[in-house]
Legacy VTK file of the C-alpha trace (Angstrom):
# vtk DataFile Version 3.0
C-alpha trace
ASCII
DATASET POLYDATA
POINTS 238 float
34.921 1.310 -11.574
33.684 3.899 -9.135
35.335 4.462 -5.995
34.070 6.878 -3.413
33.462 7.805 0.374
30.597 6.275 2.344
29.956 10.149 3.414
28.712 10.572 -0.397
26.474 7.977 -0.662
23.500 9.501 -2.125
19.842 9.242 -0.604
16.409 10.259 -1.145
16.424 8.221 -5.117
14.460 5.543 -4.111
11.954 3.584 -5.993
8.823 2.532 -5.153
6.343 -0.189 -6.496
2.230 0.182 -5.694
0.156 -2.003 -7.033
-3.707 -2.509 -6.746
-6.609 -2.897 -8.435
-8.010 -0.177 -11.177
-8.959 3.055 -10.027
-7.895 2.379 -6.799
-5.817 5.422 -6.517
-1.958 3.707 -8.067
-1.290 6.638 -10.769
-3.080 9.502 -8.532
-0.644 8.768 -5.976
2.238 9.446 -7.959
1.098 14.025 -8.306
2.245 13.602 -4.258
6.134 13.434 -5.635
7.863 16.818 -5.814
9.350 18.530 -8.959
9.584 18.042 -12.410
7.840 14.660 -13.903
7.813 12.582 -16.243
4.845 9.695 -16.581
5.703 7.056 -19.036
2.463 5.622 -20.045
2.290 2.333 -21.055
-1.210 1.284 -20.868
-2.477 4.526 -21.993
-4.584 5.322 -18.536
-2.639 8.811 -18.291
-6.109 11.004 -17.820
-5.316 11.527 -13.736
-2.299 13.265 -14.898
-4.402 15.727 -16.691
-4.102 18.586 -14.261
-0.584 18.209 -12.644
1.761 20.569 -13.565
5.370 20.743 -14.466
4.987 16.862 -16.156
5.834 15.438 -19.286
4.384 12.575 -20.814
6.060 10.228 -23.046
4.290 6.863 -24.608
5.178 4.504 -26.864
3.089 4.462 -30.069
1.304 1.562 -31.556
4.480 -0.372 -33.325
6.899 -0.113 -30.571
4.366 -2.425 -28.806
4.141 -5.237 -31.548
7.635 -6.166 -30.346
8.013 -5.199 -27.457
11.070 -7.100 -25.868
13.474 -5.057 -28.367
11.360 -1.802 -28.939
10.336 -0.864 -25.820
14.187 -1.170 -24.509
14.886 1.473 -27.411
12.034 3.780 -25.949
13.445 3.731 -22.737
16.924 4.607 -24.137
15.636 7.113 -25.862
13.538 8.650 -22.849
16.411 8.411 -21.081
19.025 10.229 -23.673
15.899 12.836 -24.229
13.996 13.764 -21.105
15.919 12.375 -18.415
18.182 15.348 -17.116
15.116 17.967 -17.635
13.141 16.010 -14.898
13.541 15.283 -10.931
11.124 12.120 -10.933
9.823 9.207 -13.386
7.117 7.774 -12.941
6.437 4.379 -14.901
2.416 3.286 -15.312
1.736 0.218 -15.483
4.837 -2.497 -15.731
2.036 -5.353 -15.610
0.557 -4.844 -18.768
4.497 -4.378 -19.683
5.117 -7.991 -18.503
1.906 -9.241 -20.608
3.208 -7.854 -24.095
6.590 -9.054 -23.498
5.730 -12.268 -22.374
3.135 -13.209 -25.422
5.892 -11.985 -27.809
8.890 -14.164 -26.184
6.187 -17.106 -26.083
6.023 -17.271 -29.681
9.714 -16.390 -30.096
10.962 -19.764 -28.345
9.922 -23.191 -28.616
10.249 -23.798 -25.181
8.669 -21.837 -22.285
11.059 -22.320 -19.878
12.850 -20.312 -22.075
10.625 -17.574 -22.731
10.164 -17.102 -18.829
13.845 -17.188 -18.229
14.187 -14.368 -20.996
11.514 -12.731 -19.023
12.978 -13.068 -15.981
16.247 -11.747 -17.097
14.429 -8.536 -19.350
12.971 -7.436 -16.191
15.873 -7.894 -14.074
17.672 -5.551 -16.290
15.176 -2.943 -16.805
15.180 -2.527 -13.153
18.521 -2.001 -13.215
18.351 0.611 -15.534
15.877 2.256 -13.549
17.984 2.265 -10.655
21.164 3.744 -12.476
18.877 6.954 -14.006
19.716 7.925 -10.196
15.908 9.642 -9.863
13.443 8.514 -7.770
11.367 6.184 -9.187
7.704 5.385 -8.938
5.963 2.254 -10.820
2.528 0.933 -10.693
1.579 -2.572 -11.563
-2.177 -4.653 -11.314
-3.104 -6.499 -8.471
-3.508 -10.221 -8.977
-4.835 -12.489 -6.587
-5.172 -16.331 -5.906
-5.945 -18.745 -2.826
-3.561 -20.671 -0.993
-3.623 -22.911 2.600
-2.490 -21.366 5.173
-0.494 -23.250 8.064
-3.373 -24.500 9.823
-5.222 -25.879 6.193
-7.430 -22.877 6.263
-8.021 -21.258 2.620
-6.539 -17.941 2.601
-6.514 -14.984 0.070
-3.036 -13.845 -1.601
-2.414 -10.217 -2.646
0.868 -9.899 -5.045
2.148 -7.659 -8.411
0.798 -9.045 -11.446
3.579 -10.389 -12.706
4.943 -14.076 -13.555
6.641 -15.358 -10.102
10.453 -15.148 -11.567
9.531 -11.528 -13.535
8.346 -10.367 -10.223
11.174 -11.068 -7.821
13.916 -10.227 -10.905
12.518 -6.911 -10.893
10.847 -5.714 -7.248
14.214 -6.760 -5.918
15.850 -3.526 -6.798
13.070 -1.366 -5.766
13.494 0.228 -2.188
9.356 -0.038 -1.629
6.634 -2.261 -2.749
3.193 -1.596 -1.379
0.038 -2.641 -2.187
-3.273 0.656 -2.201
-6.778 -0.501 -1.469
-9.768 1.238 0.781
-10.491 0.357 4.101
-13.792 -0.337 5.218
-14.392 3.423 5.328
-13.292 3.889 1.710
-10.614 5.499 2.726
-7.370 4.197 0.351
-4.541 2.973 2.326
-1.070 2.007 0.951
0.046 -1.202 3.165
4.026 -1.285 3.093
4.715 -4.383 5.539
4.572 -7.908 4.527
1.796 -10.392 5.753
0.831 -13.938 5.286
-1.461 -12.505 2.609
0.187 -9.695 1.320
3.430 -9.202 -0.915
5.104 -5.897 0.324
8.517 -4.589 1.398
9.660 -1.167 2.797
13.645 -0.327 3.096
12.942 3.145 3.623
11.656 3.189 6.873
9.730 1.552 9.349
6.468 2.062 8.566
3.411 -0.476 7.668
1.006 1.463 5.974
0.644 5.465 4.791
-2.318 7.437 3.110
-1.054 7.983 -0.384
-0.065 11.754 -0.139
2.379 10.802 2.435
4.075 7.930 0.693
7.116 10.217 -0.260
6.897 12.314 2.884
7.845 10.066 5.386
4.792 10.628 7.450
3.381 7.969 9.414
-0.410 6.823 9.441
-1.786 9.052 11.932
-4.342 6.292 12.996
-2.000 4.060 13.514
0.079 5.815 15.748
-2.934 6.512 17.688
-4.247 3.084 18.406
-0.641 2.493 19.497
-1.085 4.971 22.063
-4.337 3.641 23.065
-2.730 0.440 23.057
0.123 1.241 25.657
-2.173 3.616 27.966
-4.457 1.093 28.371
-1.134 -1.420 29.203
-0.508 1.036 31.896
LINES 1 239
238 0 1 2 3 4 5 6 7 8 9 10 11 12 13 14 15 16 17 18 19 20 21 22 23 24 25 26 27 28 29 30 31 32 33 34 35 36 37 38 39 40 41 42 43 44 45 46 47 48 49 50 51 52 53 54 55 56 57 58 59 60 61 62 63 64 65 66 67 68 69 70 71 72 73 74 75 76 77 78 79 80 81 82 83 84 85 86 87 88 89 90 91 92 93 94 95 96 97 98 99 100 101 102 103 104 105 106 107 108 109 110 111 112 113 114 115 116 117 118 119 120 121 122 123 124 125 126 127 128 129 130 131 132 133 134 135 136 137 138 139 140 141 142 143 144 145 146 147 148 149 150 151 152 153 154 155 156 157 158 159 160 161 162 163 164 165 166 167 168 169 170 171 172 173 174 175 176 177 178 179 180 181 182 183 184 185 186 187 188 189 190 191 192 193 194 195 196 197 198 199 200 201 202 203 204 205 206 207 208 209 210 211 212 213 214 215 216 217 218 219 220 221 222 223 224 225 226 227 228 229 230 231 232 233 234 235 236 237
């Protein structure tokens, strides 16, 4: 047991979830974190990464994703006894195609699905907890799934969540501090939206803002066009 003053609580290790679709900027994002990183790659799409400096990439090879539910435990135990005091960040691309290896190989491992999914459930659950107790700050990407669903009024609306089974996805974005989803706007500019919507799965614990450019995701700094339609917004109220 740990036992400590409120006036040493640590701050600044959060961890953040961004999901979207590919190429939409999810792994670029990640060279805005400060200091010394380290990218696990686990569907090989580590070429943005070419060019940053001070980072260290670590992937599993080909056999530690046959079996994935027991191997790729032992590759993040062994990242973690290896690399994970030489680095200030971790950065973790792409849990969804994680969740898709693990769940065809607990699928065939039990007879029942339910389960498979609860095994799921509870893998993921723990993995975030590990993440959380390597006491960096952590940033994940996952795939963008979507699906249609009525909205209050009957109307057919479009759903924007982490591609992840329903129970995988809450066991493990509920330790995470931020979950945002990156697309473009109409000007093809990419956007990371942090605040929950009818449509849109997202969280933000960090602060109070509801969307950022991408290199400002870590800084804190608000979306300057925001704050100026805001502005417009109250002068005009006036």
């Amino acid at each position: 047991m740990k036992v400590y003053n409120s006036s040493d609580i640590q701050i600044g290790n959060y961890m953040y979830l961004v999901y979207g679709d590919a190429g939409s900027g999810k792994t670029s994002t990640a060279r805005y974190l400060k200091g010394r990183k380290l990218l696990i790659s686990l569907d090989q799409s580590q070429e943005p990464a070419k060019d940053w400096k001070d980072t260290v990439i670590a992937e599993p090879e080909e056999a530690d994703l046959i079996n994935p539910y027991e191997n790729i435990t032992a590759f993040f135990d062994l990242v973690e006894n290896k690399f994970l005091a030489k680095v200030d960040v971790v950065i973790i691309d792409n849990i969804s195609q994680l969740e898709r290896l693990v769940l065809t190989e607990l699928i065939s491992k039990y007879k029942d699905n339910r389960q498979a999914y609860q095994a799921m459930q509870e893998y993921f659950r723990s993995l975030a907890t590990k993440f959380r107790f390597w006491h960096k700050p952590i940033y994940v990407t996952a795939w963008e799934m979507s699906f249609q669903q009525s909205d209050s009024l009957g109307a057919q609306v479009t759903q924007y969540t982490v591609d992840m089974n329903a129970k995988a996805r809450t066991a493990f974005t509920g330790l995470f501090d931020l979950v945002g989803r990156i697309s473009a706007d109409h000007e093809g500019k990419r956007i990371i939206q942090l605040q929950p919507t009818d449509q849109l799965f997202a969280k933000n614990r960090i602060d109070s803002r509801k969307k950022c450019l991408p290199e400002h995701l870590f800084d804190g700094q608000e979306y300057q066009e925001e704050i100026n339609l805001e502005k417009e917004d109250k002068n005009n109220a006036i």
